[in-house]
C-alpha positions in Angstrom: 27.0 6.3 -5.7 25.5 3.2 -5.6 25.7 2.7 -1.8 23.8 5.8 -1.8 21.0 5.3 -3.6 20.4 1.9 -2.1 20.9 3.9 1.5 18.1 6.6 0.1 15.8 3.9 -1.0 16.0 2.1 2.3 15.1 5.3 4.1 12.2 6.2 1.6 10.6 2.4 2.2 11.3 2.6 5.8 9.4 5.5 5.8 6.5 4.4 3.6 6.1 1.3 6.1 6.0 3.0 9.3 3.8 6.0 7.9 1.3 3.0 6.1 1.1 0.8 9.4 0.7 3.7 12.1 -2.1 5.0 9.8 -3.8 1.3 9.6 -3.1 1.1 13.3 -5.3 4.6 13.8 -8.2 3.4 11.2 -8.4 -0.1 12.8 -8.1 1.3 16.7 -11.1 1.1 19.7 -10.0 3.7 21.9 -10.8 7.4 20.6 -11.1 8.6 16.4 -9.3 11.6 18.0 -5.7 11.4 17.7 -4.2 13.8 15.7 -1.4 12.2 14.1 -4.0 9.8 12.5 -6.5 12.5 11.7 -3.5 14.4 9.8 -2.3 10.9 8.5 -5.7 9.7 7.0 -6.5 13.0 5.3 -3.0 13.3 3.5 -3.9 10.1 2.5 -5.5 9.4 -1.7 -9.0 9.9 -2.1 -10.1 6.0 -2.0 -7.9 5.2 0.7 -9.0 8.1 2.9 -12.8 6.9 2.2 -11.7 3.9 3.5 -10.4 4.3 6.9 -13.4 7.1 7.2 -16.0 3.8 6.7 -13.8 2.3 9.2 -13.7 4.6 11.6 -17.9 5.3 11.0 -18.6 1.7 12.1 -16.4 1.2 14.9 -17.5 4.9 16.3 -20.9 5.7 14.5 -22.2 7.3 17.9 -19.4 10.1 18.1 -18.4 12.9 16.4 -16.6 12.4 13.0 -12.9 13.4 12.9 -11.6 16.1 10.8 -11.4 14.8 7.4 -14.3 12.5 7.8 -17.1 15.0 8.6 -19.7 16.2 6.1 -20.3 19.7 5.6 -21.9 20.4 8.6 -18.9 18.8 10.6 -21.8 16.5 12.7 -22.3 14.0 10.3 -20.0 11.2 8.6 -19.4 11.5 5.0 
């Protein structure tokens, strides 16, 4: 039983680090605000942490459109 729940907590970590760095590796990128595993990633993400990578994302690519999740209401604007 023990094995087991050291196994299941490996996983669950495992999990949290890959899903935590490829978001940080979308938020931080140069190349398009556009992919959709980060767009999906960043707005499952909290509140705080979403309006984080959104202000990230607005200065390195304040000319283009915002990505889903960082858009205003009229889906033109950054939040």
């Amino acid at each position: 039983m023990r094995k087991l729940f050291r196994l299941l907590l490996t996983i669950a970590l495992a999990v949290v680090v890959f899903t935590g760095f490829r978001w940080y590796r979308y938020v931080s990128n140069t190349d398009s605000p556009y992919d959709e595993i980060g767009i999906t990633l960043n707005n499952a993400m909290p509140g705080p942490i979403n309006s984080w990578g959104c202000a990230k994302l607005k200065t390195t690519f304040a000319g283009s459109l915002p990505p889903l999740g960082c858009a205003a209401a009229d889906a033109t604007q950054w939040k």
